[in-house]
C-alpha positions as CSV (number, residue, x, y, z in Angstrom):
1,X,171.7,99.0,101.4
2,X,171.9,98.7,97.6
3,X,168.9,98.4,95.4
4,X,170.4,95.2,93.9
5,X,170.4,93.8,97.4
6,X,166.8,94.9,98.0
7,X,165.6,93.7,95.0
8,X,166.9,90.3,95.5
9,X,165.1,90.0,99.0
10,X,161.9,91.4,97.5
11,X,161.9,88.6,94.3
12,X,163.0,85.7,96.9
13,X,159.8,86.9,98.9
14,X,157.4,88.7,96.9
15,X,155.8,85.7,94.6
16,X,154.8,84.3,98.0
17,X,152.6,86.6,99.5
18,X,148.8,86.9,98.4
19,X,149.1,91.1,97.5
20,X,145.8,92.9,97.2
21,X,144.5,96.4,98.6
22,X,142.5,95.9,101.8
23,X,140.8,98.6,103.5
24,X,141.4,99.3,107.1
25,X,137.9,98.4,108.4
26,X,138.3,94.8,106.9
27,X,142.4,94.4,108.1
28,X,141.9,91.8,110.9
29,X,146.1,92.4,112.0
30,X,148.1,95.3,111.3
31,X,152.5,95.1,111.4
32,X,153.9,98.2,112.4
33,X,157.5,99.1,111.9
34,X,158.9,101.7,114.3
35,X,162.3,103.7,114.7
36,X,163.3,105.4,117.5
37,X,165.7,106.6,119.8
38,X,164.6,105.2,122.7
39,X,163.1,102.5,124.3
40,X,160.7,104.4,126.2
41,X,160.3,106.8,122.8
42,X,159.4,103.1,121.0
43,X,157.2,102.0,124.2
44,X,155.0,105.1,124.2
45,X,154.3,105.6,120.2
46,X,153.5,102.0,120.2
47,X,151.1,102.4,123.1
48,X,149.5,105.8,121.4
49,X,149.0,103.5,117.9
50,X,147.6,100.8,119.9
51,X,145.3,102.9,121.5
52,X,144.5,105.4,118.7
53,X,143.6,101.8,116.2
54,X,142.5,99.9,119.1
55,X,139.9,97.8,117.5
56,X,142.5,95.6,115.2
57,X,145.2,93.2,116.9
58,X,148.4,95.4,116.4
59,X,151.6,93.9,116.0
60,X,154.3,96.5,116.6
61,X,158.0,95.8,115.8
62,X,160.8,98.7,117.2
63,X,163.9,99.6,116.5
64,X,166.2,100.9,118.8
65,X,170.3,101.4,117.9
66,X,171.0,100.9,121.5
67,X,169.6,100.1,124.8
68,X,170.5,102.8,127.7
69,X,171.9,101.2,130.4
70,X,168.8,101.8,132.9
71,X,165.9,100.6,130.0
72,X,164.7,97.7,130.7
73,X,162.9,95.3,128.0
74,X,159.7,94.1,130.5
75,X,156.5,95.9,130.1
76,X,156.7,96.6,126.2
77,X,154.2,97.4,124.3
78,X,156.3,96.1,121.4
79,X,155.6,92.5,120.7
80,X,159.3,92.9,119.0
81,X,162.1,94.8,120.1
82,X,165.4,95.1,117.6
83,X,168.8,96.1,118.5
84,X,172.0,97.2,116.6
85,X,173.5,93.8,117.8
86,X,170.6,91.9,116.5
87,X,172.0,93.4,113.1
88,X,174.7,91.4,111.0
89,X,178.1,92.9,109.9
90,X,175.8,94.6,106.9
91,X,172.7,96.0,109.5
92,X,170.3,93.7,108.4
93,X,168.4,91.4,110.4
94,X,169.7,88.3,111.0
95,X,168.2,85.2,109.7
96,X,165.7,84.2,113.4
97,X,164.3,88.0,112.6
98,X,163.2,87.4,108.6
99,X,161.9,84.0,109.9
100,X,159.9,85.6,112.8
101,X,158.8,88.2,109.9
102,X,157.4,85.8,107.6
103,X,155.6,83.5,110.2
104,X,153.8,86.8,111.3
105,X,150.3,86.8,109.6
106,X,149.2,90.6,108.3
107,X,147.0,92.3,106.2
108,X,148.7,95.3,106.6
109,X,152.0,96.2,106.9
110,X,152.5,100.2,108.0
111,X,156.4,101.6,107.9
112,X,156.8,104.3,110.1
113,X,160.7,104.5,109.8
114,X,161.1,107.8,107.9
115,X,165.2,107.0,108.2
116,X,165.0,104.4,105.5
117,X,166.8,102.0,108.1
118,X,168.4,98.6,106.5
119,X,166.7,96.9,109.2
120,X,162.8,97.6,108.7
121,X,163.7,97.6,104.1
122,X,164.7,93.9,104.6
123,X,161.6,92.9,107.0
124,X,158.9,95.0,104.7
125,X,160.2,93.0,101.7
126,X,160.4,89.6,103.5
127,X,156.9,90.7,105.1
128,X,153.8,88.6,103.9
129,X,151.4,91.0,104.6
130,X,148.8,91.3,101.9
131,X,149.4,95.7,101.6
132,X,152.8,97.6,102.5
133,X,152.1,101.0,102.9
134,X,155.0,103.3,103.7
135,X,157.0,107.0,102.6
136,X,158.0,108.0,99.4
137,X,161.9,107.1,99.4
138,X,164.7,105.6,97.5
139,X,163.5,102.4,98.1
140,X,159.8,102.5,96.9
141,X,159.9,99.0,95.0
142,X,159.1,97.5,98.7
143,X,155.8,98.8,99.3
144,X,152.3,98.9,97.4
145,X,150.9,101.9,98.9
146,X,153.4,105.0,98.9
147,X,152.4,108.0,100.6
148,X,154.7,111.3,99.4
149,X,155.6,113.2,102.3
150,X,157.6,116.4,103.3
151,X,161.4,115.8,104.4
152,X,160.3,117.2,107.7
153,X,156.9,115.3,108.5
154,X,156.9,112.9,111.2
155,X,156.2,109.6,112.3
156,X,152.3,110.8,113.1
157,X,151.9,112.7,110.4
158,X,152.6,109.9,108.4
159,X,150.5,107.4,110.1
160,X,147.4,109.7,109.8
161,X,148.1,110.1,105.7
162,X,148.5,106.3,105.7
163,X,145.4,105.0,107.4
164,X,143.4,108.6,105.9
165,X,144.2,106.5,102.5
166,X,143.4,102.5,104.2
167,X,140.4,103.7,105.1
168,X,139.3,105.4,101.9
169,X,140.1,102.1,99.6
170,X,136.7,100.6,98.1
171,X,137.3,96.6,97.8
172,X,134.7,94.8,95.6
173,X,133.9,91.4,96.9
């Protein structure tokens, strides 16, 4: 996706969310964006997040390119499961998707997708959530909390940096 069309998602959105640092111990609901190969893959990190920040209501959002032909969709621990044919012609979400996005109430939004996906760049810009915390990428402008990782860290190494960082963040009341 180009930055031009990033950036115009980001100012249609970004005027409209209340932005401020939270720390992780006051985050009543936390979004997470997920990427992964497959469904199970999507169903199990979700379920290990869940558990490992288990005292917050988690929303989790996946992303799969496609479904094999034996997955089935019941049983998730994904409260949102998206699909290459959920994409438009550009691999962005359609329209139901960004609605869904901005209805969902956050305090913090957490980007796992270290592959800079179309799909999870449009939702974290259209994303009310009051902190975006994701990697160090091309696309930077979309979040407020940036964590600089190695090109070969993963998903978990990530998380940990990101909520080491939530849950050293002093808020004066």
């Amino acid at each position: 996706m180009s930055k031009y069309k990033l950036n115009r998602i980001l100012k249609k959105y970004e005027h409209q969310r209340d932005k401020q640092f939270t720390n992780l111990s006051d985050a009543q609901t936390i979004l997470i964006f997920i990427h992964g190969e497959t469904l199970q893959e999507l169903n199990d990190y979700s379920k290990k997040i869940k558990i490992q920040i288990n005292k917050k209501e988690i929303i989790t959002v996946g992303f799969v390119k496609k479904l094999q032909k034996k997955e089935t969709t019941e049983f998730l621990f994904l409260n949102k499961l998206i699909t290459k044919k959920d994409l438009n012609i550009w691999n962005n979400p359609k329209k139901n998707d960004i609605e869904w996005i901005r209805a969902t109430s956050a305090d913090v939004l957490i980007n796992l997708d270290l592959t800079s996906a179309n799909v999870f760049n449009v939702l974290t810009a259209a994303s009310n959530a009051k902190i975006k915390c994701g990697y160090k990428s091309k696309h930077y402008k979309i979040f407020d909390l940036i964590i600089d990782i190695p090109t070969n860290a993963t998903k978990e190494l990530l998380l940990e940096q990101i909520l080491f960082y939530l849950n050293a963040i002093q808020v004066k009341n």
